[in-house]
C-alpha positions, 0 to 999 in steps of 0.5 A: 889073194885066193891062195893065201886066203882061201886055198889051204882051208878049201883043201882041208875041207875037202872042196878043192885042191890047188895046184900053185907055180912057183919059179925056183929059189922063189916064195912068190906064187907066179900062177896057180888052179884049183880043181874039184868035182863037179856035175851038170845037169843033163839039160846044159849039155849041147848034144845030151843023148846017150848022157846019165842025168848028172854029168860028171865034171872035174871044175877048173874053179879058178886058173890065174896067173900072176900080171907080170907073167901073163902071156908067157905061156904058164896059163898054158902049163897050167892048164896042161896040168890040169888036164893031166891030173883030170886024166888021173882022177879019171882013172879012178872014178868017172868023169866025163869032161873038164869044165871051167866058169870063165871071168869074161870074153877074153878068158872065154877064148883063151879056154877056146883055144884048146876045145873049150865049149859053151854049155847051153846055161850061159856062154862062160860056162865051157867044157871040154870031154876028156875024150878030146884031152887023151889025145894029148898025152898019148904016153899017159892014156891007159882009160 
């Protein structure tokens, strides 16, 4: 399992950070993402005018949740958190959009759902502008 093998090690080494769910009184991980910096070369962005020639990203590098919670809605909280601290960071420094590497098809549409684009590289490699997120969180737009 990613957390347990990789997650304290990449945070230590300041590759990523990973945020886990876990219900109350329970040790077991019932879902859990990871978040870094990244950025995108211009030539991957569908619409690039007016962009610096590395586009700043904050990555979703992994986003899973458990099989027995799945369809339950805790993708979706995830997701959700992942998108509030995406808006903190960006408070601080620049980011242009929350970018994610799907697994496959299905998950390509889960991201969809919610704005998720592809970028011009590959059709599992989507964004979506932080400009699209703001609006969710009204109360916590300030940037």
């Amino acid at each position: 399992m990613y957390v347990k093998r990789y997650a304290f090690t990449n945070a230590r080494k300041g590759f990523s950070k990973t945020y886990v769910a876990v219900y109350e009184g329970q040790n077991q991980v019932q879902g859990y993402y990871s978040i870094s910096v990244d950025g995108v070369a211009l030539d991957l962005m569908p619409t690039p005018a007016g962009m610096p020639s590395k586009v700043p990203l904050l990555l979703i590098g992994r986003l899973a949740v458990d099989n027995a919670n799945q369809n339950r809605g805790l993708g979706t909280d995830l997701l959700m958190h992942a998108f509030q601290t995406s808006m903190k960071v960006a408070e601080a420094v620049g980011i242009y959009a929350v970018a994610v590497d799907a697994l496959n098809e299905r998950v390509k549409h889960f991201y969809e759902k919610f704005g998720f684009t592809p970028f011009t590289d590959s059709s599992l490699h989507l964004f979506l502008p932080l400009d699209e997120i703001r609006p969710l969180f009204p109360a916590e737009s300030n940037t």
